[in-house]
C-alpha positions as CSV (number, residue, x, y, z in Angstrom):
1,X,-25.4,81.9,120.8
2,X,-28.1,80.6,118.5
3,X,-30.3,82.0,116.3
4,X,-33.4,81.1,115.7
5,X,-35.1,80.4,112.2
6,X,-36.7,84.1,112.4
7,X,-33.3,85.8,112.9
8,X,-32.0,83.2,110.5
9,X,-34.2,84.3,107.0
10,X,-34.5,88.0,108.0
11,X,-32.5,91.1,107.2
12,X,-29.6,91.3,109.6
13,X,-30.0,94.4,111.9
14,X,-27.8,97.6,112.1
15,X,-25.9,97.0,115.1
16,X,-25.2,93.5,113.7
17,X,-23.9,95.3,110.6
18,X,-22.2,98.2,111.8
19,X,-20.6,95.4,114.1
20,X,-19.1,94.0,111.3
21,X,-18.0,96.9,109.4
22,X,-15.8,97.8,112.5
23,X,-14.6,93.8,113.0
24,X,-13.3,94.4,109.2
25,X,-11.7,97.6,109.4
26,X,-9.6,96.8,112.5
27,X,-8.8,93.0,110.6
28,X,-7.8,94.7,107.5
29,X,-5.4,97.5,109.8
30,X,-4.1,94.6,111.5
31,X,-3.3,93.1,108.2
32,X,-1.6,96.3,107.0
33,X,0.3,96.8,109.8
34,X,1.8,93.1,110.3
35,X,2.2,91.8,106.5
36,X,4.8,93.1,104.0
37,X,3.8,94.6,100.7
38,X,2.4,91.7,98.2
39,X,1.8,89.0,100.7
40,X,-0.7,86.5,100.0
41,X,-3.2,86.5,103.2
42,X,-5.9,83.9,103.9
43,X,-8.6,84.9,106.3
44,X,-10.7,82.2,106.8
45,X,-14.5,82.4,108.1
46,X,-15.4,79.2,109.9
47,X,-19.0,78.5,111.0
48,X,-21.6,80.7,109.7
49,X,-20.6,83.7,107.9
50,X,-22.8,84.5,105.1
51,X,-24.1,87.7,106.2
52,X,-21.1,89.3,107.1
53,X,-20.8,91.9,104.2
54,X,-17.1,92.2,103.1
């Protein structure tokens, strides 16, 4: 889905954010739980992720 140029320049809302805090805590268990001590790990954000707070 789209967002439009108001959505676009304004402050992301809570549920977006809180959204996001939960997406990163179950990638970084999923992380812990599958990759041995000292691995290198590459997460890559395609498309738009500049307001996703990490």
């Amino acid at each position: 889905m789209k967002m439009d140029m108001k959505e676009a320049i304004t402050t992301m809302k809570k549920e977006i954010v809180e959204a996001c805090e939960r997406a990163l805590n179950h990638i970084e268990r999923i992380i812990e739980e599958n990759t041995p001590q000292n691995a290198t790990v590459i997460i890559a954000g395609i498309g738009n992720t500049m307001g996703i707070p990490g």
